[in-house]
C-alpha positions as CSV (number, residue, x, y, z in Angstrom):
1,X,12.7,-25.3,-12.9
2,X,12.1,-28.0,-10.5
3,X,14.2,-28.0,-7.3
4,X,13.9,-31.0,-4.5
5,X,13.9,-30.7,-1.1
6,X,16.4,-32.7,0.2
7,X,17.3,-33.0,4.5
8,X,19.9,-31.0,5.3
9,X,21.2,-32.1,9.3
10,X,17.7,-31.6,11.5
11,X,16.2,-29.1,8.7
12,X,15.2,-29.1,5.4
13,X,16.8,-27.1,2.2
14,X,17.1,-27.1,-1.7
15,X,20.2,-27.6,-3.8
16,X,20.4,-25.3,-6.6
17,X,21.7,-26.2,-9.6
18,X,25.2,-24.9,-10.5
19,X,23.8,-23.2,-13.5
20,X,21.2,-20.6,-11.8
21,X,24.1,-20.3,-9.1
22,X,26.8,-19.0,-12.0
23,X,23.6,-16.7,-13.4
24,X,22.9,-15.4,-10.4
25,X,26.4,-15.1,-9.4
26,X,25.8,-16.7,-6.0
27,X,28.2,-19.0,-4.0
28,X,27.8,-20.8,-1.3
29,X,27.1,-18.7,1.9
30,X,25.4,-15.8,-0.2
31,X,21.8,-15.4,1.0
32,X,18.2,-15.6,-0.6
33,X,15.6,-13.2,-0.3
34,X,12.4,-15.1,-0.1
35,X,8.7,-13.5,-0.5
36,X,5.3,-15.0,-0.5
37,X,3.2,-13.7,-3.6
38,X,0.0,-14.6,-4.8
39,X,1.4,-17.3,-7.5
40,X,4.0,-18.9,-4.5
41,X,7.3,-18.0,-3.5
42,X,9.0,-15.5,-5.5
43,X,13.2,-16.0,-4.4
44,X,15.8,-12.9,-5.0
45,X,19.2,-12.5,-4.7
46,X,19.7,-10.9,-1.6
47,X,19.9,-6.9,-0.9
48,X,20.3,-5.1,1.8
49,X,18.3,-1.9,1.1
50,X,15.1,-4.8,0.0
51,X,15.3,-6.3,3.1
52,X,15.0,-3.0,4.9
53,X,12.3,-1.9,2.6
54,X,10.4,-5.3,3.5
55,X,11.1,-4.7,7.1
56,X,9.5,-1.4,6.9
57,X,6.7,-2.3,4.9
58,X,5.6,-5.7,7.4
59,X,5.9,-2.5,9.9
60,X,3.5,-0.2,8.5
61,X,0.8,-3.4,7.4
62,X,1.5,-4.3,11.7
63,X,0.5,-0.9,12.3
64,X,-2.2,-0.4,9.3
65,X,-3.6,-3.8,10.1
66,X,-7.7,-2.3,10.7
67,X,-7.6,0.6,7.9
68,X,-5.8,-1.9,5.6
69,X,-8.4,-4.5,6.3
70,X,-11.5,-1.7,6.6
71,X,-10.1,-1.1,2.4
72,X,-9.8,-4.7,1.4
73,X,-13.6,-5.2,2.7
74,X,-14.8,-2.1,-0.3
């Protein structure tokens, strides 16, 4: 699906078609979960126990940062 960015104020933002909004059952003020993954940007309705999951996780690669990288160089 193909989704422009349009100016929003001072920012920038997408308009999501009413369709994936009812199928998602999202209204306005509901938030997005966004992650970076190796194909783009992957967007999920938002959860609260993801987000703390993902906060937890971005903790432990902070903390793992050398041993993490000292396995990516095998």
């Amino acid at each position: 699906m193909k989704i422009k960015i349009t100016t929003v104020g001072n920012s920038a933002g997408v308009v999501l078609p009413k369709g994936l909004l009812v199928r998602l059952r999202l209204r306005k003020g509901d938030f997005l979960f966004a992650t970076e993954t190796a194909d783009g940007v992957h967007l999920a309705v938002h959860d609260r126990g993801f987000e703390r999951q993902m906060r937890v996780a971005e903790a432990v690669l902070r903390q793992e940062r050398e041993a993490l990288q000292r396995l990516d160089a095998r």
